[in-house]
Biopython code that builds the backbone (N, CA, C, O; Angstrom):
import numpy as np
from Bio.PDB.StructureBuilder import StructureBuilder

atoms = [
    (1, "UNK", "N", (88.559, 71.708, -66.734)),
    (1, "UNK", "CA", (88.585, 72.990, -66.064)),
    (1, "UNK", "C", (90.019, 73.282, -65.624)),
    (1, "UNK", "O", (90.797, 72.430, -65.195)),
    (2, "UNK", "N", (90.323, 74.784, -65.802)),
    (2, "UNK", "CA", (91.699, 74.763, -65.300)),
    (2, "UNK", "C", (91.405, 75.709, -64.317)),
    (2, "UNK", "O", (90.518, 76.556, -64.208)),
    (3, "UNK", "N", (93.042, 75.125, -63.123)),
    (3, "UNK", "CA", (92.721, 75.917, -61.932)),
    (3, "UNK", "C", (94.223, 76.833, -61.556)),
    (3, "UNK", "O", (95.341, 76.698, -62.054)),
    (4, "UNK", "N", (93.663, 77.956, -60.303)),
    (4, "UNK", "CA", (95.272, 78.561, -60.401)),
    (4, "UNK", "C", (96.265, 76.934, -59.813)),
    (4, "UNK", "O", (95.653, 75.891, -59.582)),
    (5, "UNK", "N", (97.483, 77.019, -59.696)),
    (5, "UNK", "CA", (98.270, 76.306, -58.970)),
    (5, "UNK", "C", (99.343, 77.297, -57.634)),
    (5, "UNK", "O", (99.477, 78.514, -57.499)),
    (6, "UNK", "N", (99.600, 76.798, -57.292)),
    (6, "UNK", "CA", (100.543, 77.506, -55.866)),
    (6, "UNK", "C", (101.087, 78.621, -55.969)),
    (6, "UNK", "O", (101.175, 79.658, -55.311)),
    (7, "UNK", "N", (101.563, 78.072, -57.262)),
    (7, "UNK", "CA", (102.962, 79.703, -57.677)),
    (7, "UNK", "C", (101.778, 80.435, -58.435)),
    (7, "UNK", "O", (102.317, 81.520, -58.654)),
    (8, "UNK", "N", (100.774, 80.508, -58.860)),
    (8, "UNK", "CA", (99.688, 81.621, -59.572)),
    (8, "UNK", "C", (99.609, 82.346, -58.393)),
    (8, "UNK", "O", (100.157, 83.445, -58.301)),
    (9, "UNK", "N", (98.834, 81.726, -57.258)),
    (9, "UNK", "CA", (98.516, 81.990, -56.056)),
    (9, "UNK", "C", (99.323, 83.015, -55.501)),
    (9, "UNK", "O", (99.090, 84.224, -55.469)),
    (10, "UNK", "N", (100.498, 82.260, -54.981)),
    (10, "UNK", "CA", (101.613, 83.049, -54.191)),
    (10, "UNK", "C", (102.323, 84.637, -55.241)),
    (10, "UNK", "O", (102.619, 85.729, -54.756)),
    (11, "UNK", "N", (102.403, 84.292, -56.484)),
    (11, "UNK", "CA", (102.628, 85.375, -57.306)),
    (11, "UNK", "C", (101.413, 87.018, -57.084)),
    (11, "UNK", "O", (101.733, 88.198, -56.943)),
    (12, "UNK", "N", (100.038, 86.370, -57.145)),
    (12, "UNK", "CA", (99.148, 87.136, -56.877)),
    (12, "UNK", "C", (99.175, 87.476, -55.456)),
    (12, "UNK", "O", (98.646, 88.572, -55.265)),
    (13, "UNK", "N", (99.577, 86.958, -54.472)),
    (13, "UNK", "CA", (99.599, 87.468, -53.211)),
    (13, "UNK", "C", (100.971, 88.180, -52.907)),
    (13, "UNK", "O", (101.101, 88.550, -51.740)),
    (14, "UNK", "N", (102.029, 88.435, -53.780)),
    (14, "UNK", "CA", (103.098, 89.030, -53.706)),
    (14, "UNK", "C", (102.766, 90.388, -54.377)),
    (14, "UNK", "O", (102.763, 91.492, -53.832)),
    (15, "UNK", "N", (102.466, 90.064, -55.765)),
    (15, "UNK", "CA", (101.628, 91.550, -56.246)),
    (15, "UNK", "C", (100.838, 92.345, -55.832)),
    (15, "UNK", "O", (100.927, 93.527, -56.164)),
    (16, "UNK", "N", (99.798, 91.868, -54.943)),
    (16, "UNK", "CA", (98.868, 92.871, -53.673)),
    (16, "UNK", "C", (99.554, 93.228, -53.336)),
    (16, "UNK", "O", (99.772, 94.389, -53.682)),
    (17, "UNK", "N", (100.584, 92.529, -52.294)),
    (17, "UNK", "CA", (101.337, 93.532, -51.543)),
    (17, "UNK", "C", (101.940, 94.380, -51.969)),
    (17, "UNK", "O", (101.890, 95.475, -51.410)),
    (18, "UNK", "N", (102.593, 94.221, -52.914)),
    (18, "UNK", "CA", (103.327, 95.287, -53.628)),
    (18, "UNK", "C", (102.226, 96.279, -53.761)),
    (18, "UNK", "O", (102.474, 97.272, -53.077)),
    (19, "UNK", "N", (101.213, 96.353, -54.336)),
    (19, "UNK", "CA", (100.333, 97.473, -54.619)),
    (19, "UNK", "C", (99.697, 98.080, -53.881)),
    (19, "UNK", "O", (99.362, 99.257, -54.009)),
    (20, "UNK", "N", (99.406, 97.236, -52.865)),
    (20, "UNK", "CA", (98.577, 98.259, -51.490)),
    (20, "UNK", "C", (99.333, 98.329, -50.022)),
    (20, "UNK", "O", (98.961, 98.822, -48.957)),
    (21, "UNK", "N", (100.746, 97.522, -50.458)),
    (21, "UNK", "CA", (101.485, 97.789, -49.188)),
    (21, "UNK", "C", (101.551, 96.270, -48.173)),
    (21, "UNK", "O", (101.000, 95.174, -48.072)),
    (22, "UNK", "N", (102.484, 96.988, -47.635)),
    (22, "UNK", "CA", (102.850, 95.554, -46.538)),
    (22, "UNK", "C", (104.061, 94.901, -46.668)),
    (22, "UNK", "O", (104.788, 95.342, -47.558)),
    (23, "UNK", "N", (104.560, 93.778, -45.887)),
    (23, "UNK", "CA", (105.582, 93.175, -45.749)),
    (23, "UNK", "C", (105.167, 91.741, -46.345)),
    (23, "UNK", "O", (104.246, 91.018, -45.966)),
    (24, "UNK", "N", (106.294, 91.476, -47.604)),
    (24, "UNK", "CA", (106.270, 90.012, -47.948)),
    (24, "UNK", "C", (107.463, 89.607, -47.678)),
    (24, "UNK", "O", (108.486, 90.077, -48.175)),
    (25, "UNK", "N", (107.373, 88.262, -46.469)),
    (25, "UNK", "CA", (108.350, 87.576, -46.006)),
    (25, "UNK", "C", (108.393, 86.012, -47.144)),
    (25, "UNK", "O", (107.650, 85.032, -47.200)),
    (26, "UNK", "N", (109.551, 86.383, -47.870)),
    (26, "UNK", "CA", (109.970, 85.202, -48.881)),
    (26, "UNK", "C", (109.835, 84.078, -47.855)),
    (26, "UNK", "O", (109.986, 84.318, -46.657)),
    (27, "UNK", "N", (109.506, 82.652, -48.385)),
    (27, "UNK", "CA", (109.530, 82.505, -50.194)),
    (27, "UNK", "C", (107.870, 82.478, -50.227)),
    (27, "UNK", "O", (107.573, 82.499, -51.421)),
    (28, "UNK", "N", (106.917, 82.449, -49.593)),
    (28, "UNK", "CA", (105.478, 82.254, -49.681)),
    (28, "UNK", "C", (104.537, 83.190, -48.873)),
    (28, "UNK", "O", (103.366, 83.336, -49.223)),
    (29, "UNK", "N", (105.011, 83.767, -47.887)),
    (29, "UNK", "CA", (104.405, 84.744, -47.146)),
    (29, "UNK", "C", (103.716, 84.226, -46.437)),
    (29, "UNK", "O", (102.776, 85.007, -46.290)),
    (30, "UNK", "N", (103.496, 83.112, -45.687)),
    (30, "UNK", "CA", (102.090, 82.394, -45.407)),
    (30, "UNK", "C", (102.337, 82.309, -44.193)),
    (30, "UNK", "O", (103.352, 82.971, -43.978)),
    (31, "UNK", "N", (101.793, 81.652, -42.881)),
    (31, "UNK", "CA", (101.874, 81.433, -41.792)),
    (31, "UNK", "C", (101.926, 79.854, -41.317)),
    (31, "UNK", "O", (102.543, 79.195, -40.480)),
    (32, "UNK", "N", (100.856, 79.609, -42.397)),
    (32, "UNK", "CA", (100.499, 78.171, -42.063)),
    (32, "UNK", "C", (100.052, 77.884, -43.788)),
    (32, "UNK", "O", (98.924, 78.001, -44.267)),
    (33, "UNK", "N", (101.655, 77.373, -44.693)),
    (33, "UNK", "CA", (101.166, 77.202, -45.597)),
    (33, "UNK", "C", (100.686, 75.703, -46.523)),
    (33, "UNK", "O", (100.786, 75.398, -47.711)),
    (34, "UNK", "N", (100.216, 75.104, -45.486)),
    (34, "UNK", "CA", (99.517, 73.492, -45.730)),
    (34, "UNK", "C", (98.168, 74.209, -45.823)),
    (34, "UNK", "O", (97.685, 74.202, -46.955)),
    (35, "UNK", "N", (97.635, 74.673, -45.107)),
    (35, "UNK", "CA", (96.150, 75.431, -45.355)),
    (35, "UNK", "C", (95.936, 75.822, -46.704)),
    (35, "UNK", "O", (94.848, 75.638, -47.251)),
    (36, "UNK", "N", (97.062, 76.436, -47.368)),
    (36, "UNK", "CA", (96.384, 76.405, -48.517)),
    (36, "UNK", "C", (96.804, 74.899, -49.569)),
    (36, "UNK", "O", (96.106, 74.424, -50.465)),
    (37, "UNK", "N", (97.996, 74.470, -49.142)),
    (37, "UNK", "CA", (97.661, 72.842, -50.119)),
    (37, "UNK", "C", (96.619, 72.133, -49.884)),
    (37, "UNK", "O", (96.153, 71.402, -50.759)),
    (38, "UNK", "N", (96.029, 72.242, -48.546)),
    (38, "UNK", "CA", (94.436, 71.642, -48.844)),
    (38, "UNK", "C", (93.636, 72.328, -49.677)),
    (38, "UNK", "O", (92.921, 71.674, -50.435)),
    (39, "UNK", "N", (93.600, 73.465, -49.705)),
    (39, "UNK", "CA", (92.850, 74.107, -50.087)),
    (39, "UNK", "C", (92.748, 73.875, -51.456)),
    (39, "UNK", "O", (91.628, 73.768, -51.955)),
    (40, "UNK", "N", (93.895, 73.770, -52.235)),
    (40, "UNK", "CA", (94.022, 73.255, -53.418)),
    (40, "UNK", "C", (93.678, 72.117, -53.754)),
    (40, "UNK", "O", (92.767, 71.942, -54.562)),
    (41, "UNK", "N", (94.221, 71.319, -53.299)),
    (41, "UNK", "CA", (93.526, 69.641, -53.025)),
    (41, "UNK", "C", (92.184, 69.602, -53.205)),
    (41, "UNK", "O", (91.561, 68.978, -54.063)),
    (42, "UNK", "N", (91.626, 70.567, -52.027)),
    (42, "UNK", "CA", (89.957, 70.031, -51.854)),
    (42, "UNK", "C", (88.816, 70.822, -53.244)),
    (42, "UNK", "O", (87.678, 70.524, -53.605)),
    (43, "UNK", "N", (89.709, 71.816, -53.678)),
    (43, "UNK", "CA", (89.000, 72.363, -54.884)),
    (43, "UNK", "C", (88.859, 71.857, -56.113)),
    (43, "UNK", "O", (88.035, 72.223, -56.951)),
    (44, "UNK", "N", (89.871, 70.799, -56.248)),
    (44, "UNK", "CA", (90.262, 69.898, -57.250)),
    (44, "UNK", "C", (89.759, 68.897, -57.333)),
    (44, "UNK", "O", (89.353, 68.473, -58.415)),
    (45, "UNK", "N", (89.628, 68.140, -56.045)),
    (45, "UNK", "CA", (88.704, 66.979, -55.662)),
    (45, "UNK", "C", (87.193, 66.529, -56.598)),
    (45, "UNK", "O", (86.219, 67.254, -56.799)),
    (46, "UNK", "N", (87.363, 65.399, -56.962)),
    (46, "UNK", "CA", (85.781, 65.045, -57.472)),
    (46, "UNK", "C", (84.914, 64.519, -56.535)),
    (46, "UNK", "O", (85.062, 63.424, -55.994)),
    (47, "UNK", "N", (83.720, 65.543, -56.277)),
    (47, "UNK", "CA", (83.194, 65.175, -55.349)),
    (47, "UNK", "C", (81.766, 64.374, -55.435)),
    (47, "UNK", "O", (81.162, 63.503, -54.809)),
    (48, "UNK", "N", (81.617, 65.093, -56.443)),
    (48, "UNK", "CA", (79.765, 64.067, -57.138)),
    (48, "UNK", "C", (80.119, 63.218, -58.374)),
    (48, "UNK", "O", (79.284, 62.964, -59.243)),
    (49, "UNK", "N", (81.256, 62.837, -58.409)),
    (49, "UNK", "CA", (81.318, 61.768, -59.842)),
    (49, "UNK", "C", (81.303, 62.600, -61.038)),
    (49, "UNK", "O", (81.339, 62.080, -62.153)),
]
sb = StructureBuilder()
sb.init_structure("model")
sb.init_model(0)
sb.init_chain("A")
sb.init_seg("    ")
for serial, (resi, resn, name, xyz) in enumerate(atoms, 1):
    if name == "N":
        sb.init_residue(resn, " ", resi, " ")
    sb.init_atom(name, np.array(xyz, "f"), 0.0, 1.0, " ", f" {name:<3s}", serial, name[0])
structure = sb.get_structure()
């Protein structure tokens, strides 16, 4: 299975903004951006074998 990775992510969350508006503060826009490396992590994870 393939999954997005960080820069898919952050690319697509730069392009919203661009299209419906708002402020993107380089280089990731994020607040708290370990929230989403788990997030990645835990989607990836094998969880039932």
């Amino acid at each position: 299975m393939e999954y997005l990775e960080k820069e898919d992510i952050l690319y697509i969350n730069f392009l919203t903004i661009q299209h419906v508006g708002g402020n993107f503060v380089p280089p990731s826009n994020f607040l708290h951006e370990e929230n989403l490396d788990y997030l990645l992590e835990a989607v990836q994870a094998d969880m039932f074998g």
